[in-house]
N, C-alpha and C positions, 0 to 999 in steps of 0.2 A: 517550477519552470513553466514552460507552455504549456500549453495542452498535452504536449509527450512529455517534458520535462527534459527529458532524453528521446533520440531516437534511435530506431533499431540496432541490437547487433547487427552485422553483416552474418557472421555464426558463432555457435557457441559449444567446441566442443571439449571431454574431458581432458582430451593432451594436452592443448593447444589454448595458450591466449588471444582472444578472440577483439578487434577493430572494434571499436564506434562511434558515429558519428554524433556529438549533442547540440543540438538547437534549442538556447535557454527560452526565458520569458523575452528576453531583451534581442532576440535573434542573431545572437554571436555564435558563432562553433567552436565544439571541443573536440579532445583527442580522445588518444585513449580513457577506459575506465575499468577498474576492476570491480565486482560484486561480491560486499562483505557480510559479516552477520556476528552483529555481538548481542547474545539473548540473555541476560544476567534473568530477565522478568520471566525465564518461563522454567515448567516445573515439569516432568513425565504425569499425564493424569492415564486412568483407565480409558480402555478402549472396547469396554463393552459393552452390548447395545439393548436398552430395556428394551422389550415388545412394544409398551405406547411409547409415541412422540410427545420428548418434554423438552423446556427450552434450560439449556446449562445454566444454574445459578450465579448471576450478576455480580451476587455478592463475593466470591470466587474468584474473579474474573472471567474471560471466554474461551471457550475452550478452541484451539485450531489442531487442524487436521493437514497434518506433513505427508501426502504422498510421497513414496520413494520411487514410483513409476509410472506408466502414463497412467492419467482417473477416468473412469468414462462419467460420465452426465448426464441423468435421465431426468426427463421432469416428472417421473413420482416412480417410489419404490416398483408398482405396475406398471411402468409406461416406458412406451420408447427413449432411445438413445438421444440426444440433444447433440453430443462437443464429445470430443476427449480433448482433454488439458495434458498437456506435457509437465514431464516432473520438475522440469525447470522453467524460467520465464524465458522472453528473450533474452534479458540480462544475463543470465546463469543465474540467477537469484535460485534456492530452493521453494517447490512449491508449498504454498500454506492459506486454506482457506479454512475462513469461519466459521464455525458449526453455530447453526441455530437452532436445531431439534434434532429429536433422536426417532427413529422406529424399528424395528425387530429388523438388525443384519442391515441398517444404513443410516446414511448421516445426511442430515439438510443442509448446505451452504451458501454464502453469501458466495458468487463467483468476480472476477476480475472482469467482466467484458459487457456490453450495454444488450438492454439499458442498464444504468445504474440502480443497483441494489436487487437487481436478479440473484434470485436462486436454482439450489438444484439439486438433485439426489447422487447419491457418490455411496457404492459398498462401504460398510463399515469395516468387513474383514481384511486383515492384514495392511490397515491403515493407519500407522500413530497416529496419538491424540494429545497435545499437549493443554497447560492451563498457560494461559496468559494474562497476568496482573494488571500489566502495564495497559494502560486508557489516554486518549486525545482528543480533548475537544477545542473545537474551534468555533466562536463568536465574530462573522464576517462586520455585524456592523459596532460593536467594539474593535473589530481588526485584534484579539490577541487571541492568542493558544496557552493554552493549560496540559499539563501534563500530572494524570493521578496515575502513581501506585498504590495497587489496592485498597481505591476509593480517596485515598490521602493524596492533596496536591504535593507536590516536587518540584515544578518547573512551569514557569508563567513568562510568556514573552508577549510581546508587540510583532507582527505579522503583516505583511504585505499581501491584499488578495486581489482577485480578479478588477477586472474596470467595468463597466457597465456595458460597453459591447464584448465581451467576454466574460461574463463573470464566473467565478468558482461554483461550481455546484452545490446543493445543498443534499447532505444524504449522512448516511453511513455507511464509511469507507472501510476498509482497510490496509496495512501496509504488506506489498507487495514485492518490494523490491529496495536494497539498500546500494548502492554505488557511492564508493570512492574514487570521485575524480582529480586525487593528486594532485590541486593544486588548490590554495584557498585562493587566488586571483580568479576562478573558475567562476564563468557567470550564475556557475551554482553554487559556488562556494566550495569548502572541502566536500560535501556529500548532499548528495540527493535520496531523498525515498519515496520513492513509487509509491502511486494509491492505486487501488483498483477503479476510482471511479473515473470520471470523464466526462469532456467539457460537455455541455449543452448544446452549442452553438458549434463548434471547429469540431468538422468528422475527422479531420486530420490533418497536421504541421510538421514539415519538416520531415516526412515521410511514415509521422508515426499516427498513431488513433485516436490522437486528441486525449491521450491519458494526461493526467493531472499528477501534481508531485509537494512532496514538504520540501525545501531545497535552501539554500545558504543561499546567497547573493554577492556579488562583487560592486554594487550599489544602494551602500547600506543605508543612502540618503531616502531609499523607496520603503526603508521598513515603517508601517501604519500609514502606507498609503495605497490606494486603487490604484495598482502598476502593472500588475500584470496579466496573461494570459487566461488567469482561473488557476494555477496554481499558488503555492500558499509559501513567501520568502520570510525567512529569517535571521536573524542575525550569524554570521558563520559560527561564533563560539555558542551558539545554540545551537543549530544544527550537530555542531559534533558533540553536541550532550544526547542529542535527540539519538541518533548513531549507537550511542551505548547504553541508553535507557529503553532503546523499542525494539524489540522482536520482532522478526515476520509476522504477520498477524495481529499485529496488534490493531484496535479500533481506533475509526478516528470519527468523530462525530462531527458535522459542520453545520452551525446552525447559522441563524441570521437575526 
């Protein structure tokens, strides 16, 4: 979608289904949305923490880390406080960030908020930790996406990315948020999934932070072309593979 892909809840809380408003790549509005999570790809790993910092084996997949309550954010095991991240997104998504290293009693992660591919230190106590198999990469000037499980391709499409005055970022992302918006005429198709990362160029569209999204389309004539805002469209009957092939946390790699 654009730069937000989605924009803000209005709120989000446990009783209560929660408004929001979406402003796609193409600047149409949507209505409501729910926020779902089918993780077939992830598996309980341990949660304890060697004294040196090492980086979780690749070959494995990555491991994420699901707060169940707010995390605070230091930038090093010794150092002041940075953020605290709430347990949930805007979305109600559940929180789930990266780990990249380990050191005695905390965890290194890739965070959601710019710049992109910031990190940060997070307790490791009383934090699950899951593995996650499933992997994304994206080739902006082929325009296609790949989808491995554990290392093995699954799923190969044709992708619509950013245009040159907007383009997609290039980094390592991860998924942040899943929304089902109920309708496949949805300028996002059946669903959208949040990245962490975000745009370059747009601080902000349609009220949101210029975050970037994987998203279905309702103009599948734009898939493998320079259409959109920096986010990354595909085919709807891909997106809703994508849907139950990715887990929160899953990586997504975007190269060029």
């Amino acid at each position: 979608m654009h730069p937000r892909l989605l924009t803000r809840l209005a709120a989000v809380t446990a009783a209560a289904a929660a408004t929001v408003g979406l402003v796609a790549c193409g600047g149409s509005a949507r209505p409501q949305t729910q926020p779902v999570e089918v993780s077939p790809a992830e598996t309980t790993a341990s949660n304890g923490a060697p004294p040196e910092a090492t980086d979780p084996p690749a070959a494995t997949g990555v491991e994420v880390a699901r707060p169940t309550g707010p995390v605070e954010v230091f930038a090093s095991p010794a150092g002041p406080s940075t953020l605290t991240l709430p347990p949930t997104t805007s979305f109600g998504s559940a929180r789930a960030l990266v780990v990249t290293g380990r050191a005695d009693g905390w965890l290194n992660v890739l965070l959601p908020t710019r710049p992109n591919g910031s990190t940060g230190w997070i307790r490791a106590d009383g934090v699950p930790v899951r593995t996650v198999t499933a992997e994304v990469r994206v080739d902006l000037s082929e325009r296609s996406l790949q989808v491995l499980e554990a290392g093995t391709p699954v799923l190969q499409s044709a992708v619509a990315v950013g245009t040159a005055a907007a383009p997609t970022p290039l980094g390592r992302f991860f998924v942040v948020d899943k929304v089902d918006t109920g309708s496949s005429a949805s300028a996002y198709g059946p669903f959208a999934l949040g990245l962490s990362g975000h745009s370059d160029v747009l601080d902000q569209f349609g009220g949101g932070d210029g975050q970037i999204a994987i998203h279905g389309t309702n103009a599948p004539a734009s898939i493998g072309t320079a259409a959109s805002h920096g986010c990354l469209r595909v085919p709807n009957d891909v997106v809703t593979r994508l849907a139950d092939l990715l887990p929160l946390g899953t990586p997504v790699l975007v190269v060029e």
